[in-house]
C-alpha positions in Angstrom: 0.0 0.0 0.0 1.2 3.4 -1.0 2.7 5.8 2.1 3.1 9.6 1.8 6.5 10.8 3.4 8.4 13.4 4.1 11.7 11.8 3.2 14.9 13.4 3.8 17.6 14.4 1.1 20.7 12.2 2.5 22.6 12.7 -1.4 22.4 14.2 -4.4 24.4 14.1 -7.5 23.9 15.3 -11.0 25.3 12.2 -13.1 25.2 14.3 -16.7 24.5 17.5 -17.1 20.5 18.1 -16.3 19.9 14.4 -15.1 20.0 14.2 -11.2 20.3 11.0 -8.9 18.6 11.7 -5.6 18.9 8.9 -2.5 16.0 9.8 0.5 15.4 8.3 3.6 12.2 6.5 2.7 12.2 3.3 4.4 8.3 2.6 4.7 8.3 2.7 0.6 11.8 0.5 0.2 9.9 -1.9 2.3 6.5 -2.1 0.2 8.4 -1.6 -3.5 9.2 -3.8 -6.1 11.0 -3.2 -9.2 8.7 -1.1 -11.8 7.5 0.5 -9.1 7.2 4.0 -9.1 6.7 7.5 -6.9 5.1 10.7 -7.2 6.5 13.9 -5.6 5.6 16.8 -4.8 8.0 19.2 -6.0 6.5 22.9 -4.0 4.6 23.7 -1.0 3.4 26.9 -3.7 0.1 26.5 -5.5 2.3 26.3 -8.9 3.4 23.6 -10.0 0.4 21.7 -8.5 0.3 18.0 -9.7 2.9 15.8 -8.3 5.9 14.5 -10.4 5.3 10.7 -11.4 9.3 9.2 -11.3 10.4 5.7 -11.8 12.3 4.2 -8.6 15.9 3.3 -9.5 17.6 1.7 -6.6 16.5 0.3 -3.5 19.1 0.3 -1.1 16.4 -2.2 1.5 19.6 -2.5 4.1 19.7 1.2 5.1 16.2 2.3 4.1 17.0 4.0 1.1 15.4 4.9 -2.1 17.0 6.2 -4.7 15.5 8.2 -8.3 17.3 9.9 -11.0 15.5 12.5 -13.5 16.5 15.0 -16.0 15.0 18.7 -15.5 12.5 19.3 -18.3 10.0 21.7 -17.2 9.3 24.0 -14.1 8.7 21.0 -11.5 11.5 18.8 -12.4 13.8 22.6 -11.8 12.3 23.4 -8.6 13.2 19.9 -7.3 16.7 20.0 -8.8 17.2 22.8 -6.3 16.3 20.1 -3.2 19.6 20.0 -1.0 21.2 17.8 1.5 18.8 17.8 4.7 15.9 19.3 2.5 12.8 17.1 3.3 10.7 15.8 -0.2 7.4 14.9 -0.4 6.4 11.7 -1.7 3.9 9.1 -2.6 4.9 5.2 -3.5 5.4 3.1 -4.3 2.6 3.2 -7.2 1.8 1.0 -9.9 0.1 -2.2 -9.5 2.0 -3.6 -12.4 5.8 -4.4 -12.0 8.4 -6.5 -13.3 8.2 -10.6 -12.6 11.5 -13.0 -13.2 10.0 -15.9 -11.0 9.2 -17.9 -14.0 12.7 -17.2 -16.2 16.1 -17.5 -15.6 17.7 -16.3 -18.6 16.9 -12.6 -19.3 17.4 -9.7 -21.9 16.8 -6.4 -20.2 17.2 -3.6 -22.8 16.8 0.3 -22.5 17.3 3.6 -24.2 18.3 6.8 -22.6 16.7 8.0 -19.8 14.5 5.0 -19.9 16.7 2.7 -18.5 16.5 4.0 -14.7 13.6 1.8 -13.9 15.8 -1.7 -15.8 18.7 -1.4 -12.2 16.8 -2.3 -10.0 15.2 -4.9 -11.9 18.4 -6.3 -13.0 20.0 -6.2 -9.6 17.3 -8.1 -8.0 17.1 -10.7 -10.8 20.8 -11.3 -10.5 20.6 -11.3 -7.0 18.0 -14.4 -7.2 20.1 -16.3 -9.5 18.7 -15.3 -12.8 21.4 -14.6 -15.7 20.6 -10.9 -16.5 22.1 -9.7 -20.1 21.5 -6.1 -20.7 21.3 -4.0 -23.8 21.4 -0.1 -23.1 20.9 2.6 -25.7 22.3 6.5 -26.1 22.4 9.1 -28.6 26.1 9.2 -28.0 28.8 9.2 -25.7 27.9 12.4 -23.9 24.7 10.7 -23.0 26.0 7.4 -22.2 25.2 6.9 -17.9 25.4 4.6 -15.2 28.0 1.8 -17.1 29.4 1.2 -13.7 26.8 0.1 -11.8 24.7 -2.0 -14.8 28.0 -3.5 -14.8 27.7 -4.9 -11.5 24.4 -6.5 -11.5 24.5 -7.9 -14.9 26.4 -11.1 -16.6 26.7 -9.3 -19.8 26.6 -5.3 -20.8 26.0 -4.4 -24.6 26.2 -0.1 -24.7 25.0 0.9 -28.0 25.2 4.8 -29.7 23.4 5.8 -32.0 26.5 7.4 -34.3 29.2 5.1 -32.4 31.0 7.3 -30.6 31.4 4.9 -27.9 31.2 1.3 -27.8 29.0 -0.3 -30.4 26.8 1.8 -33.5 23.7 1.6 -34.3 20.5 0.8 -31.8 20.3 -1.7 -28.7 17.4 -3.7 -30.4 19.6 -4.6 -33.1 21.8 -6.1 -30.9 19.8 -7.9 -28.8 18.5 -9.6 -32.1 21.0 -10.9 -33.1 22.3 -12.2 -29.9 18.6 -13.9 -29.9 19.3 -17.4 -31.4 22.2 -18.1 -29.6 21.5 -16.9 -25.9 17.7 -18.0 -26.1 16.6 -15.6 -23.6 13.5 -16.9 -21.5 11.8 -12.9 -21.7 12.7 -9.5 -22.9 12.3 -6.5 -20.1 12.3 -3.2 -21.6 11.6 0.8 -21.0 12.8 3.7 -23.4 11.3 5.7 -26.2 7.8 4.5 -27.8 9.9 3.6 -31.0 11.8 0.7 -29.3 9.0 -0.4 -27.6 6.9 -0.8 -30.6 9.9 -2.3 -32.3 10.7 -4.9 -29.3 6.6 -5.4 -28.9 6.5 -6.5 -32.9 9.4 -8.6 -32.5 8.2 -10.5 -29.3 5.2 -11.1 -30.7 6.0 -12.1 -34.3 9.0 -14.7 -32.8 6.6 -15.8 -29.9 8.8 -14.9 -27.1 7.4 -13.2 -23.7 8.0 -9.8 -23.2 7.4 -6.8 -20.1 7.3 -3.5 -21.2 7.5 -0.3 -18.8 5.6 2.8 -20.3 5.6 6.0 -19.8 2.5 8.5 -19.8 1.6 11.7 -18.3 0.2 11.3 -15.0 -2.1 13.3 -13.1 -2.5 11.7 -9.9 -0.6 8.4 -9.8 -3.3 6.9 -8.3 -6.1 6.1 -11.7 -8.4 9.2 -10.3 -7.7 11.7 -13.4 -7.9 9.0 -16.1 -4.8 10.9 -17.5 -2.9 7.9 -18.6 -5.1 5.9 -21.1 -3.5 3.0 -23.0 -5.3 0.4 -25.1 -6.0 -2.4 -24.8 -4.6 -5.0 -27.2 -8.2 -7.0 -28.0 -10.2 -3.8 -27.2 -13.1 -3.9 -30.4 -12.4 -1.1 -32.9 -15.7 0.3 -32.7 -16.0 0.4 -28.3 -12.0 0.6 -27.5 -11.3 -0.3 -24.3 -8.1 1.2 -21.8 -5.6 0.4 -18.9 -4.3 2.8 -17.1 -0.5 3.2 -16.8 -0.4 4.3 -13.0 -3.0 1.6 -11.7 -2.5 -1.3 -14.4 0.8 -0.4 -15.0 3.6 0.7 -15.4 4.7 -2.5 -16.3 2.9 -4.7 -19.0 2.8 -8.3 -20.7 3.6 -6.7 -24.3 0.9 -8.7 -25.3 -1.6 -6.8 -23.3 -1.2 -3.4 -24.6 -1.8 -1.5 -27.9 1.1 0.8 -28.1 
């Protein structure tokens, strides 16, 4: 069950320039989270901005009560809580989402993500690996000035594949690509992804024409987090065309059997 806290700043450290990583004392929500989880904040105690700022949950440090999310300032909210210091308390919600990622049934897995989409695929990764499961990972930039968090996806994965798009670093061209073409000969049990609606489409048409399982995280713009607004409509894969029918990415999701949704 979701818990609003007032969690305390304990670090904060901009990773590239305009993408932030935040850790908060927030034990009640590292208790009740699971990976694909997610948080809304509240990023004023002003009347402007007034919605809360949906974020995906990148780390859960479960040990030492600590929750950890990274995002990149693109409007007015996401600059007002760039400004958050050290000792500054944040309001949040979480976690949210009923949907999140499941490994229980797989042991060999491709986790693939492109740019600032691949936040939610650590935690994910780290607990698969943790439980046994062999975790490849496929991650996706522009280019080099864009490439993040290498370090740590090294740690919790058996095998790292960076991709940019121009090959400025590591490998050219897009993560998909590789990952097919690993396909045949690492036979992987499920594909996890997040990223740009392109990919997903791409990775959703190739799970489903090769009749492997695949979990997709989406992103939509959320008004409430908690399926009130009906802000964050997706449809249904078997909806009929003339009565379409919708999930909702907060409640049903994030996280989705590709097969589900109609993307």
């Amino acid at each position: 069950m979701a818990k609003q806290v007032l969690a305390e700043l304990v670090k904060k450290e901009e990773i590239i320039k305009g993408i932030y990583k935040f850790s908060v004392n927030a034990s009640e929500i590292v208790e009740a989270s699971k990976p694909g989880n997610f948080i809304e904040i509240r990023v004023t105690d002003q009347v402007e901005p007034f919605l809360r700022r949906p974020i995906s949950i990148y780390n859960l440090d479960r040990e030492n009560g600590i929750l950890e999310f990274i995002f990149q300032v693109k409007g007015k909210g996401t600059e007002i809580l760039s400004r958050k210091e050290v000792g500054d308390k944040i309001d949040i919600i979480g976690p949210l989402g009923y949907g999140t990622f499941k490994t229980d049934k797989y042991n060999k897995i491709a986790v693939i993500g492109g740019g600032i989409g691949i936040f939610p695929l650590y935690e994910l990764s780290k607990e698969a690996k943790a439980n046994k499961k062999e975790v490849h990972c496929y991650l996706g930039f522009r280019n080099k000035d864009f490439v993040m968090l290498e370090k740590e996806f090294e740690q919790v994965t058996n095998k790292l594949v960076i991709t940019t798009d121009d090959g400025s670093y590591k490998n050219e061209g897009f993560a998909i690509d590789y990952l097919i073409k690993n396909m045949e000969k690492e036979k992987y049990d499920c594909i996890y992804a997040c990223g740009p609606l392109p990919m997903l489409k791409a990775i959703q048409k190739y799970a489903l024409e090769n009749d492997i399982q695949c979990q997709i995280s989406l992103e939509e713009k959320m008004g409430c987090g908690l399926g009130v607004c009906l802000g964050c409509a997706v449809k249904t894969a078997k909806s009929p065309k003339d009565a379409p029918e919708y999930f909702h990415v907060c409640k049903g999701g994030p996280v989705f059997n590709s097969r589900d949704v109609e993307i």
